[in-house]
N, C-alpha and C positions, 0 to 999 in steps of 0.2 A: 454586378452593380447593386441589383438588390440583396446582397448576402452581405456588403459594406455598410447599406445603408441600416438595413437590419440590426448589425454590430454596432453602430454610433448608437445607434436610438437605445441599445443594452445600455452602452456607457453611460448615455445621459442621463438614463432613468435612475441606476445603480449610480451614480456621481461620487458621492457619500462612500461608500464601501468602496471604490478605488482610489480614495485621496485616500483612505484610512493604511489600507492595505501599502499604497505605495509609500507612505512615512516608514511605516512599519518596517517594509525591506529595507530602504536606508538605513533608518536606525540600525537595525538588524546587519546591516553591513560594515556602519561605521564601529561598532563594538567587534565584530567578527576582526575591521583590522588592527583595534585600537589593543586587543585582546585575545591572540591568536590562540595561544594554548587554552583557553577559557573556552572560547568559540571548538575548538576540537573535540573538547569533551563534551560540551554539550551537542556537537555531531554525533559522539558514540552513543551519548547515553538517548537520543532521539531512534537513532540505529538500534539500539536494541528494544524499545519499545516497542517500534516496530515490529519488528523481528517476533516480539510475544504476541503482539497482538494477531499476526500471522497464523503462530502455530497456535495460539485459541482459537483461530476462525476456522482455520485447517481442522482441528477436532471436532468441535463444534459442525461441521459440514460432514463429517465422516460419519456422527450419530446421526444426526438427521439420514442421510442416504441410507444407513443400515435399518433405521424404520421404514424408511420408505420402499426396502425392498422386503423385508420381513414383511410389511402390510398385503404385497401384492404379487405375493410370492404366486401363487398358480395363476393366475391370469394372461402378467405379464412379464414371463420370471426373464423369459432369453431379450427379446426388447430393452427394457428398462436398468438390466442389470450391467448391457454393453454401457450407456449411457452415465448412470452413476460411477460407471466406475471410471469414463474417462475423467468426471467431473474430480473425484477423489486424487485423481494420478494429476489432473494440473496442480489442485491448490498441495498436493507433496511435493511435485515437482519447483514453484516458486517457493515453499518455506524451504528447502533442501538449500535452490540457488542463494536466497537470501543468505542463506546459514555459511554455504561457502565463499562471499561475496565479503562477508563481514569475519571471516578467517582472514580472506586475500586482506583486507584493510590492516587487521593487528598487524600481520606478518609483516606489510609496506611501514606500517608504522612505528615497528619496535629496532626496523635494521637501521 
């Protein structure tokens, strides 16, 4: 009960940002049917922005982690190295899936 109420009281306060946002998906929709092929591309080209911005964050996080083990290399070399390196193997692991996810899409989309 108080986790609903809680939520109304978000709504109310934010009111403004979700009439704005809710036009927004309409519009956004009514163009998506009015303009299918148009609306597709600008799915791919949203998809791969994405997709870049991934693997910049994925590199970007790979430097970071490799200072941060070269920093603290004798203290806490066995600890910290398990650690960064699962961190390194998710954000490879989502840019990879991304990467094959957005294969599977061309391949559905060119047959």
């Amino acid at each position: 009960m108080a986790v609903a109420a809680q939520a109304s009281d978000q709504v109310v306060q934010h009111r403004g940002w979700f009439i704005f946002l809710s036009v927004l998906l309409i519009v956004a929709g009514a163009a998506a049917i009015a303009f299918p092929v148009l609306s597709t591309f600008a799915v791919e080209l949203w998809a791969a922005i994405a997709f870049a911005f991934w693997l910049l964050l994925g590199g970007i996080v790979g430097i970071v982690l490799g200072v941060m083990i070269w920093q603290q290399l004798p203290s806490s070399a066995l600890s910290v190295l398990g650690l960064l390196l699962g961190i390194n193997l998710v954000f490879s692991g989502i840019t990879f899936l991304m990467l094959a996810m957005s294969g599977a899409a061309a391949t559905t989309a060119a047959a």
